[in-house]
Wavefront OBJ file of the C-alpha trace (Angstrom):
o trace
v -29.542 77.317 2.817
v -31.837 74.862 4.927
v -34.470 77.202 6.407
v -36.809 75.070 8.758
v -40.485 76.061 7.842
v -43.611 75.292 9.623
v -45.639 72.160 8.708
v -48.694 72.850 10.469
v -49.813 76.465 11.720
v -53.292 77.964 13.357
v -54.676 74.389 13.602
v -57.817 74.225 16.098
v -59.945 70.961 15.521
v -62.267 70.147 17.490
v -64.253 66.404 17.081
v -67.077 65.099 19.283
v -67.980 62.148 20.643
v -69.193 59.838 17.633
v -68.375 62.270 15.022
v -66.921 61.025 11.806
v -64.199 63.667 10.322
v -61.638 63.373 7.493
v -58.568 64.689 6.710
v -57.991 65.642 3.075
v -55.222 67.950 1.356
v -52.410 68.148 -1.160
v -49.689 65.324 -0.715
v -46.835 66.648 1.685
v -49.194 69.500 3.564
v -49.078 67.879 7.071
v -52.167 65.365 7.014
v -50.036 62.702 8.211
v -47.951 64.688 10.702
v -51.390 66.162 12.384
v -52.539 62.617 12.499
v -49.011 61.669 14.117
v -48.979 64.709 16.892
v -52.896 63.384 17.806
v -51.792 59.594 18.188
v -48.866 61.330 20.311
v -45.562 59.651 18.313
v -44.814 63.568 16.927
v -43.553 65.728 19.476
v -44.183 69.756 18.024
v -42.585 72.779 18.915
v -45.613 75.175 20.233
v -48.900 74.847 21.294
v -51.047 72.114 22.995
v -52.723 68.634 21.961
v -55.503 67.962 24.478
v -57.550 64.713 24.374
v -60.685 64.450 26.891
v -59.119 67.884 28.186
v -55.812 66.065 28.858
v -52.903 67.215 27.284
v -51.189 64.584 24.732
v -47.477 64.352 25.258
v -46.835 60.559 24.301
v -48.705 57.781 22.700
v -51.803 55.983 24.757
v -54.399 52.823 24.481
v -57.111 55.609 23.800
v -55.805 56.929 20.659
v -53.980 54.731 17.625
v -53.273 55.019 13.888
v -53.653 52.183 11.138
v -50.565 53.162 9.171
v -50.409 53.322 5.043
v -48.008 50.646 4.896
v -47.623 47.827 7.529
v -44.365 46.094 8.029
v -44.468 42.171 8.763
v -41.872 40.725 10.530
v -41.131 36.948 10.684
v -39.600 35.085 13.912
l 1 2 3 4 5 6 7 8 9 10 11 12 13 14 15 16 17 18 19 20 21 22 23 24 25 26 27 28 29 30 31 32 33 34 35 36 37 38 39 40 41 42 43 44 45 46 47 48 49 50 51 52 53 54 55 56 57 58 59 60 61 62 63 64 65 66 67 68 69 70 71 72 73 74 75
C-alpha cells in the first residue's frame, strides 16, 4: 500500500535582510525539498511561498541553490 505522506507540514520561516540561517535535521526530513520549494523548482500542494511579499511559483535571478553534487558536461 503506497500511502503519500507529507514531507513538510506547519513550516513558517521567516529570514531578514542580512540574516544568516541554517537548515539542519535528520537525512530524508525535507531540508532539501524546503530549500527546493524557496528556489521555486518544487511545486507543493498547499500553502504559500512569498519572497519580498511576492508569491514564489517558479524559479527567479533573485533566489538560487548551489547543489550537493554538480554535473559537468563536455561539448
Amino acid at each position: 500500500m503506497n500511502k503519500l505522506l507529507p514531507v513538510l507540514e506547519d513550516i513558517n520561516l521567516q529570514v531578514q535582510q542580512g540574516e544568516f540561517i541554517a537548515i539542519v535535521g535528520h537525512s530524508g526530513c525535507g531540508k532539501s525539498t524546503l530549500l527546493r520549494i524557496i528556489a521555486g523548482l518544487n511545486q507543493f500542494n498547499s500553502g504559500s511561498v512569498l519572497f519580498k511579499n511576492k508569491e514564489i511559483t517558479e524559479p527567479n535571478i533573485e533566489r538560487g541553490m548551489v547543489f550537493k553534487k554538480i554535473g559537468f558536461y563536455l561539448g
